[in-house]
N, C-alpha and C positions, 0 to 999 in steps of 0.2 A: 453576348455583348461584343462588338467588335472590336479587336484589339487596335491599339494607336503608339506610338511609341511616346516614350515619356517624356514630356517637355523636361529641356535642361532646368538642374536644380542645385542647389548647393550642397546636397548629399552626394550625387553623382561627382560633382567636382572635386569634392574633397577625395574620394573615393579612386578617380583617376589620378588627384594629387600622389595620393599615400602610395600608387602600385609607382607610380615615374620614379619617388624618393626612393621607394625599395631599391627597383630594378638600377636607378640611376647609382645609389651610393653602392652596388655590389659590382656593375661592370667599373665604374672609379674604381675603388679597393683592388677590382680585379687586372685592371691597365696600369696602376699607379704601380702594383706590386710585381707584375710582367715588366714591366719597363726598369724598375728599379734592378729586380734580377738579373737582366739583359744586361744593363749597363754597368754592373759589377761583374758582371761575366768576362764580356767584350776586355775590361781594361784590367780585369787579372792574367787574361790569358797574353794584352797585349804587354804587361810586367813583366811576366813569365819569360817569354820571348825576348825580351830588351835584355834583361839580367842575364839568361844564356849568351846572348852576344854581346853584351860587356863586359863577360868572362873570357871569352874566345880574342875582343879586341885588346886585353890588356895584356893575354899573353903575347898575342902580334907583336905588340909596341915593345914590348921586354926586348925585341930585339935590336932597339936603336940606342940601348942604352951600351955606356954609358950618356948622360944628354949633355951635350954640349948644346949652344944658341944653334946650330949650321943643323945638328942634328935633332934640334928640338922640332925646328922649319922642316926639317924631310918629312917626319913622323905626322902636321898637320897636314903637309903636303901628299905623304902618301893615304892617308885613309879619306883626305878630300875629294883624292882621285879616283877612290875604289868606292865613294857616293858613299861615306860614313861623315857624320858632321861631330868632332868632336871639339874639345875642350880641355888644354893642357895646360896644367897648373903644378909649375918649378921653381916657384920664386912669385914669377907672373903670371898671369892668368889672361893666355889667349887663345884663342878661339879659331876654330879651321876655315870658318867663313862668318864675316862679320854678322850676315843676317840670323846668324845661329848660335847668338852667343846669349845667352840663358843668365839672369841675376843668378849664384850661387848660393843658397839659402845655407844660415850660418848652422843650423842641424845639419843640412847632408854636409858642410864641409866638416863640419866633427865626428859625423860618424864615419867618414871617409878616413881622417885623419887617425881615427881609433884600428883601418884596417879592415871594415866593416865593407859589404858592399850596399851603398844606399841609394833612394832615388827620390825626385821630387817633381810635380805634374804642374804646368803651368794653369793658372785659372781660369774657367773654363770661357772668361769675358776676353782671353788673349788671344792674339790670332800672329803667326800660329801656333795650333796647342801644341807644345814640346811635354817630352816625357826624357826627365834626364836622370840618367845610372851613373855612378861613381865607384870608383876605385881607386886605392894605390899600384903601381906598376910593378911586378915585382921584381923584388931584387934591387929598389926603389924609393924615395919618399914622395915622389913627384905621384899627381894625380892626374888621371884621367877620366874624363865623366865624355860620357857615348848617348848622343841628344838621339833622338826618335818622334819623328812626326807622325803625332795620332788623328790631322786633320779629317783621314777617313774613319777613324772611328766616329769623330765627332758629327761627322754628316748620316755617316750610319743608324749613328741613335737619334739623332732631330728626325730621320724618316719613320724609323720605328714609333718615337713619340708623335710624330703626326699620322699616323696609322691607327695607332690606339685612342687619338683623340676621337679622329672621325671615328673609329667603333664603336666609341662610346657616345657617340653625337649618336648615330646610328640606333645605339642599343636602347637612348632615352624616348629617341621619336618613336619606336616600333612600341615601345612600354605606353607610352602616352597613346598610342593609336589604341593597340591591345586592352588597356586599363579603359580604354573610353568603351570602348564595345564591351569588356565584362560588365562595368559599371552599369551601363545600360539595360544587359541582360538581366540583371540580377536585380537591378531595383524596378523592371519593367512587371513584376506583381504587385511589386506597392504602390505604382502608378493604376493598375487598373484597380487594387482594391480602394484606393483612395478616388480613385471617379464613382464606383461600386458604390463607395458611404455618401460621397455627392448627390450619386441618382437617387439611394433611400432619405436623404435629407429632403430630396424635390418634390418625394410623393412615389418616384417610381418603387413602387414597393417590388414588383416582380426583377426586379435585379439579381441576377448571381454571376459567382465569377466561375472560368473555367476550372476543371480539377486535372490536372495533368502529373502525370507520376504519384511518387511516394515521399516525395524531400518537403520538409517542411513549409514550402510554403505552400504546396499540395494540402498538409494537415491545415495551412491557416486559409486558404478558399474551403473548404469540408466547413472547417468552425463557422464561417463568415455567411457561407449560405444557409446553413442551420439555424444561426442567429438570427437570418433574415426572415427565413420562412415563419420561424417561431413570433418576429417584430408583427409580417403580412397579416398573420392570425388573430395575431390579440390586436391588432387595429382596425380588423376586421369585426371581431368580436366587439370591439368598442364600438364601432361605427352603427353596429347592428344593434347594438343597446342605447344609441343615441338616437338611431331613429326610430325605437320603442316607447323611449321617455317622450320622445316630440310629439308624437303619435297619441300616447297616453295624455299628455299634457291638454291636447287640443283636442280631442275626443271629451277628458271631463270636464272642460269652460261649456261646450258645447252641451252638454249631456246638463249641467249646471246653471245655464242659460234659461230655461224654461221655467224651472220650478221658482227660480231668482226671483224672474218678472215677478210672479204671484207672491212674492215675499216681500219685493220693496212695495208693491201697492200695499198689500200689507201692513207694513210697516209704517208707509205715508198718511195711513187711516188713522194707527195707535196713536203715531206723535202728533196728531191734529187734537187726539181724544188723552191726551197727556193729563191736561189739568181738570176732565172730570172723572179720572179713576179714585181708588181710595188712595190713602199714603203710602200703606204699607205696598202696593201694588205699581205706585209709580218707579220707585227705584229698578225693578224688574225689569218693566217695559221700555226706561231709558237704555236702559242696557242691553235689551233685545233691538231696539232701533238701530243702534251704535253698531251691532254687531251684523246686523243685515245690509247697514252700509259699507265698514268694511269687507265684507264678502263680494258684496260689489264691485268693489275696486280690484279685489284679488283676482275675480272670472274679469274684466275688464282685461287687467293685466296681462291673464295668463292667454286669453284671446288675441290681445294684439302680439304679444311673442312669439304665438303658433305664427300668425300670420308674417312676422320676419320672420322667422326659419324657414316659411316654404315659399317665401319668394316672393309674396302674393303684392311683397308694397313694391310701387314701381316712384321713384322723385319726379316731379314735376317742377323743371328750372326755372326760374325768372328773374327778375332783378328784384332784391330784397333789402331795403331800409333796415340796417341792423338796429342800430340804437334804437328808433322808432319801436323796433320790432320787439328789443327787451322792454321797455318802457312800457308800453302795449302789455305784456305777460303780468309786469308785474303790480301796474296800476288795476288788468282784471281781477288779480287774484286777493287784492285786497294788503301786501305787503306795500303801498308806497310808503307807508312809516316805518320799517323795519331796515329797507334794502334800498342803498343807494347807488344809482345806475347813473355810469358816468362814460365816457365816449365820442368822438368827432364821428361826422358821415362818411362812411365809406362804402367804394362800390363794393357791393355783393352778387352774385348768381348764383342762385339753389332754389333748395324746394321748402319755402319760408312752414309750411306744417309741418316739415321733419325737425324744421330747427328749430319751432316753436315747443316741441315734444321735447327734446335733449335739456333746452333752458327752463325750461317748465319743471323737469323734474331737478337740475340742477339746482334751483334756487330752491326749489322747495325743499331739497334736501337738505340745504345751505338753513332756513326759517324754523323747518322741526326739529333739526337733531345737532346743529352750527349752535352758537349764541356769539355775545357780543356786536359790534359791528358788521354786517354782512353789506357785501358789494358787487355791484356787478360791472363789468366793462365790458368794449370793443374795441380794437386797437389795430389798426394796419401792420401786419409785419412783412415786406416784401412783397409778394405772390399771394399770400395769404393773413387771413383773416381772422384773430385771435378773441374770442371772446375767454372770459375769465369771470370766477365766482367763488369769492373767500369770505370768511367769516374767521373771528377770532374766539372760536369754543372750545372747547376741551379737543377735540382735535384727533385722530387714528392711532390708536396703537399700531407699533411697525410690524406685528404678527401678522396685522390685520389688511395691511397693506395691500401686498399680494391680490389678496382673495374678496377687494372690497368690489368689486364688477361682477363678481358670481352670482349666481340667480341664488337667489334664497337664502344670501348671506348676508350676516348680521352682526353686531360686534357687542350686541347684548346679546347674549347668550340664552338668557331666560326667555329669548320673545315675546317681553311683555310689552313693548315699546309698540305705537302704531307703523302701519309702513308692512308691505309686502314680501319685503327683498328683490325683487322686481326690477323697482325704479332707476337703479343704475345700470343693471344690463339691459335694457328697454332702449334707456340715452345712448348706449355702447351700439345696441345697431342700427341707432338710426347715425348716431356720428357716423358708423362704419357707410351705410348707404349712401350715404351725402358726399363720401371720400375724405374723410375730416377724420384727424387724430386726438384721442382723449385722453387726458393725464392728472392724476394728481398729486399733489406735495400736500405732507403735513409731520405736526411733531406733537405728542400730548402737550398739552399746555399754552402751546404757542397760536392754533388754529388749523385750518384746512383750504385748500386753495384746489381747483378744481379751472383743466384750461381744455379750450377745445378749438381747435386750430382747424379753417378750413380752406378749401384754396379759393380765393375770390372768383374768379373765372371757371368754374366747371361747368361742361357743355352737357355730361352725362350722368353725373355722380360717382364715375368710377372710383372705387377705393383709392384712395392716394396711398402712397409708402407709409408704410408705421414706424418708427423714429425713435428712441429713446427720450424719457424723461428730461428735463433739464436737471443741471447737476446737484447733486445734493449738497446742502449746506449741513452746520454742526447742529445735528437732532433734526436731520429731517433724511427721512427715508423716502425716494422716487420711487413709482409703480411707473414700468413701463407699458402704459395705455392697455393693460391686460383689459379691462372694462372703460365703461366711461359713467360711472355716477358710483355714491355710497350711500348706502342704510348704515345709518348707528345705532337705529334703536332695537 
């Protein structure tokens, strides 16, 4: 089977979802925590350094003291000069250049004031960032705080955080690339073994999938073609006892067929000569008649069934008067006091003897083993053409449901009832020749309803699509058109 790649699905996607989250939430954790490390690095070391040289400028300044105002002015003036921007505080609090003169936050001035050497960092919304160190001068109570502009650190670390973003922009696309390709690979077995259980559902029974390596899904192509071969076998086996029984079936109608003749003339003779046997003798012979003519009907049966199985009926289309056509069935058969047949004209094309077969035995099934009310119709439904036949008798057990279209099935158990079992899988392939779907509904107690839907316009009979049941209502079990008639007796 040739390999194809696996059409996208929501397992794949989730699949490449969950590797992007992975990979995405570890290189985050892992940038977020770089960057963080970085940036308490960068500005301890830039502390470090500030503190050192606010140590070094206050011994400087120790030498302008005593301070006088003239000499307060040199001390700004000189560390202005030497590109230090400070901040001297004697009373007043001024500043060596105005653009550099920092709020004094009331902690560093206390811990200043305690002696302490402290500092405090502008936030980081201010431009520009100052980082200011404080002291007393010594030998002094006047203070000086020694400003430091960390503007390059601050651009330093915005490059480093746009470095680590794009990495991480980076590290999620290559994830999502990567997770789509394992993705792929990895559920690309369960794409072909799900085409694999496709083709065995089609009929392709010779289906297997490749076996490649040792990793399990190696072990599950091994299991998968085992199971198939073992499937090919026994449906082979089936196939081969199906066309045994067909074979068997049509073989003894035929073999059955001769001796018949010479039984119903037979028989035609007795029941002529009925009323000059003795008494004790008539009972006998009614019952030998009875039973010569259903045999009759059984090789009749089992005759035209061989002949649906092996093809032999071909439909012959034409335009067909439905209602006419039940009307017709049921005024032959002698039920026009039993079954009322009701219906407008509408156009048909088919082969009016298939669908005289299907209604024929529908209603009669509806007459022998139905009671109450029995009815029949025709009704346009779109495209197609819905004949229908209910009756309100005791009605299907839902065991029964299922298996009421099988050949030789009965829902009296005893088969003392008349009736072949026949009759509704006979109606089942002629519906099926015709292209027409059969269904019925029923509930004990309530009745039996039996529909058979055909397409008004078929040029060939081909089978039309088989459809499920309409829905079931409370106590009513739907057979989906496994057959198309029922034996109840």
């Amino acid at each position: 089977m040739a390999a194809r790649a696996v059409a996208p699905g929501r397992l794949r996607r989730r699949l490449t979802i969950a590797f992007v989250l992975v990979a995405g939430v570890s290189a985050g954790l892992l940038a977020g925590g770089t960057g963080l490390l970085l940036r308490q690095s960068w500005l301890d070391a830039s502390l470090r350094q500030a503190a050192a040289d606010a140590r070094y400028q206050l011994v400087l300044a120790g030498q302008f003291l005593p301070l006088t105002e003239q000499r307060g002015t040199e001390l700004l003036t000189s560390f202005e000069g030497s590109g230090r921007h400070v901040v001297l505080v004697d009373g007043t609090i001024r500043p060596s250049h105005p653009a550099y003169a920092p709020a004094l936050g009331a902690r560093l001035r206390a811990s200043v004031a305690d002696g302490q050497l402290a500092f405090q960092r502008s936030t980081p919304a201010q431009r520009p960032r100052l980082l200011v160190v404080g002291g007393r001068i010594p030998g002094s109570t006047a203070e000086l705080y020694v400003i430091t502009v960390e503007d390059d650190i601050a651009a330093d670390l915005n490059q480093v955080r746009a470095a680590l973003l794009a990495g991480w922009v980076v590290v999620v696309l290559v994830a999502a690339g990567v997770g789509r390709l394992l993705a792929r690979r990895a559920l690309e077995p369960v794409g072909r073994a799900s085409r694999a259980a496709r083709a065995l559902t089609e009929g392709l029974l010779a289906t297997r999938l490749p076996v490649r390596g040792r990793d399990e899904f190696s072990v599950w192509a091994a299991s998968f073609n085992e199971m198939a071969e073992a499937l090919e076998a026994k449906i082979a086996a089936l196939s081969a006892a199906q066309a045994r029984e067909r074979r068997f079936t049509s073989d003894v109608a035929h073999e059955l067929r001769t001796p018949l003749t010479a039984l119903v003339a037979a028989a035609s003779l007795l029941r002529e000569q009925l009323d000059r046997l003795p008494d004790d003798a008539r009972p006998a012979a009614r019952l030998l008649v009875g039973d010569v003519v259903r045999l009759r009907r059984l090789v009749e049966d089992l005759m035209e069934i061989s002949r649906l199985d092996a093809g032999q009926e071909r439909p012959n289309m034409e335009p067909v008067d439905a209602p006419a056509l039940l009307r017709t069935i049921v005024a032959a058969r002698g039920w026009s006091d039993r079954v009322l047949v009701r219906g407008d004209p509408v156009a048909l094309r088919t082969d009016p003897r298939h669908l005289e077969r299907v209604l024929a035995n529908l209603v009669a099934n509806a007459v022998e083993h139905g009671g109450g009310e029995i009815s029949a119709s025709v009704t346009a439904a779109g495209p197609m053409v819905a004949f229908e036949v209910s009756d309100r008798g005791p009605g299907i057990p839902a065991a029964h449901l299922p298996l009421v279209f099988d050949r030789f099935h009965k829902v009296d158990m005893s088969r003392s009832a008349p009736g072949s079992g026949l009759g509704l899988a006979i109606a089942r392939e002629h519906a099926a020749l015709l292209g027409g779907v059969l269904s019925v509904r029923s509930a004990p107690g309530v009745g039996t309803r039996f529909r058979l839907e055909l397409p008004a316009h078929n040029p060939g009979g081909v089978p039309g699509p088989t459809r499920p049941d309409e829905g079931a209502r409370e106590g009513v079990r739907d057979e989906p058109g496994r057959r198309d008639q029922r034996e109840r007796a």
